[in-house]
C-alpha positions as CSV (number, residue, x, y, z in Angstrom):
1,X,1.0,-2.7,18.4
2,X,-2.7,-2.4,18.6
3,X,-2.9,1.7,19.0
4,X,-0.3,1.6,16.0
5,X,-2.3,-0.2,14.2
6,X,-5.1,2.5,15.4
7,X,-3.5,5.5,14.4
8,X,-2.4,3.8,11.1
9,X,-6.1,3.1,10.4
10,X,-7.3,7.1,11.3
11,X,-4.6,8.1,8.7
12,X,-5.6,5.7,6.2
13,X,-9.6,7.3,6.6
14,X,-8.0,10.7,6.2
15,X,-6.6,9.2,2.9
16,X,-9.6,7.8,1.8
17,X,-11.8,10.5,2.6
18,X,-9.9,13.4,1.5
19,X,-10.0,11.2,-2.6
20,X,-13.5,11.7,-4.4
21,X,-14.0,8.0,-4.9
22,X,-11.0,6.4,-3.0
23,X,-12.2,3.1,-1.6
24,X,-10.0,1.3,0.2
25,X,-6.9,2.0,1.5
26,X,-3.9,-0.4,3.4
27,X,-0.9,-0.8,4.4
28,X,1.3,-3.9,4.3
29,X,4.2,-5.5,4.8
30,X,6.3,-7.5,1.6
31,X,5.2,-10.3,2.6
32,X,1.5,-9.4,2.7
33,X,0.8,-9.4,6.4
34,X,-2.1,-6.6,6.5
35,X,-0.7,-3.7,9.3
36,X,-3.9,-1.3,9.0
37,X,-7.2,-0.9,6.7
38,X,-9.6,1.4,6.2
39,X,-13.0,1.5,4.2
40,X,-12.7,-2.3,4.0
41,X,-13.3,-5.7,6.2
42,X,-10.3,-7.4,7.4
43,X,-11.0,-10.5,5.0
44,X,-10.8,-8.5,2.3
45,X,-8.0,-6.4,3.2
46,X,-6.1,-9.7,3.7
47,X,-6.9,-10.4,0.2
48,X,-5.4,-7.5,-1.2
49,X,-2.7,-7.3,1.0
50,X,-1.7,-11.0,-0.2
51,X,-2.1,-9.6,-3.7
52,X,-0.1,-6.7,-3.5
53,X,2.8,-8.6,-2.0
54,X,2.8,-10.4,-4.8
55,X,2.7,-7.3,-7.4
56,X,5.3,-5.8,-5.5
57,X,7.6,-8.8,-6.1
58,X,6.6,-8.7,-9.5
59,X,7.4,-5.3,-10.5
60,X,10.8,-5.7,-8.3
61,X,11.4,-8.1,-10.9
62,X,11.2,-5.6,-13.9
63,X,12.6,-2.9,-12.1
64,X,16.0,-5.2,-11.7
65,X,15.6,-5.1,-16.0
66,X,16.6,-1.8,-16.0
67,X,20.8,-1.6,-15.5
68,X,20.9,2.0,-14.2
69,X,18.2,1.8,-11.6
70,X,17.9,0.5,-8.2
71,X,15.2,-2.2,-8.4
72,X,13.1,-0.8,-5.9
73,X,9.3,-0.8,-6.3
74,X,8.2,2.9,-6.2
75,X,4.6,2.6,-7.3
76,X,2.2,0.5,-9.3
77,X,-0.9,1.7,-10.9
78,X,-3.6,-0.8,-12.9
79,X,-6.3,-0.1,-14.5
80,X,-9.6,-2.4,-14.8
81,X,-13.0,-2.5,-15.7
82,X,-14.5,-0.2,-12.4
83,X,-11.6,1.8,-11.2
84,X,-7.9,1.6,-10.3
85,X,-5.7,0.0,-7.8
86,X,-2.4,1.7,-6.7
87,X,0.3,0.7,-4.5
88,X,3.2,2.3,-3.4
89,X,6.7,1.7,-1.7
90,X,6.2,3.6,1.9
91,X,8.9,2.8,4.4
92,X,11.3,-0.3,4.2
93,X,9.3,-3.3,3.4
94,X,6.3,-1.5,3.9
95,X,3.9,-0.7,1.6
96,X,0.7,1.7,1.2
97,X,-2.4,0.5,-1.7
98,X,-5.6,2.1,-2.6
99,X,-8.3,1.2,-4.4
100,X,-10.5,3.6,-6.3
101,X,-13.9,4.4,-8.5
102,X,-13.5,5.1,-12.1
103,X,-13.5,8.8,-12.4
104,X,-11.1,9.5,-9.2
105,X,-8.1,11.8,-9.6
106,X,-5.5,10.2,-10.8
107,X,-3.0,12.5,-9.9
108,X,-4.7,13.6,-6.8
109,X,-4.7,10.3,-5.9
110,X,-0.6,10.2,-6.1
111,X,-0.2,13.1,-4.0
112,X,-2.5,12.4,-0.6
113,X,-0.2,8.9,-1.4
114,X,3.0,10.5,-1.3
115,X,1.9,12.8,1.2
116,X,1.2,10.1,3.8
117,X,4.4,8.4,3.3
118,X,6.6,11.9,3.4
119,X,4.9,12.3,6.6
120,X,5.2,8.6,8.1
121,X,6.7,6.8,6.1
122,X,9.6,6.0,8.4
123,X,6.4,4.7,11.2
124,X,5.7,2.2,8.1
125,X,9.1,0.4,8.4
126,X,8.7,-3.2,9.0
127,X,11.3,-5.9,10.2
128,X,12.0,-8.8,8.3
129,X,9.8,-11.8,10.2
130,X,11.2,-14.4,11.5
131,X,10.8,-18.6,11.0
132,X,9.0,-18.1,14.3
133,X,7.3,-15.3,13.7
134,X,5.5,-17.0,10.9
135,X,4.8,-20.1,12.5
């Protein structure tokens, strides 16, 4: 789990680095257990890995409004004073998020995102924990 967690964190730099004013970049699972980080601490990446659990759940939610659709989360973008946060469905229950300056590529952004999931998305996949697991 540990060189996963590695090789998940190299990718996420690639990410980051190849985004004019990408941030932060993590992966998580639903529940908001952090799986790998980059250009953050781990405190903070726990933060935001909470958060976006909770977003994700969220904009399930209002994608089960819509009758034709399947109520899967594909991707979240918001917009605040300072930059923008995205987060994106990458592998079952797993889930990729990046933080970003004002004045990155918006659209740029969306691809390297994409990109990485096409390309491991199905490494992302996450089991549902346990009772025991979360103790």
């Amino acid at each position: 789990m540990i060189q996963q967690r590695t090789n998940m964190d190299w990718m996420l730099r690639d990410l980051a680095e190849s985004v004019p004013h990408a941030r932060h970049a993590i992966v998580l699972s639903a529940d908001g257990l952090r799986l790998a980080q980059h250009g953050t601490d781990p405190d903070t990446a726990d933060r935001l890995a909470a958060a976006c659990a909770g977003l994700q759940s969220l904009a399930h939610a209002v994608g089960s409004e819509f009758p034709h659709g399947d109520g899967r989360m594909r991707l979240v973008v918001i917009e605040v004073g300072g930059g923008f946060f995205y987060l994106m469905a990458a592998g079952s229950r797993a889930f990729l998020a990046v933080l970003a300056d004002e004045g990155v590529d918006a659209g740029l952004v969306g691809q390297r995102m994409r990109d990485l999931v096409a390309r491991i998305g199905e490494h992302l996949t996450t089991p549902v924990r346990t009772g025991e697991q979360l103790a």
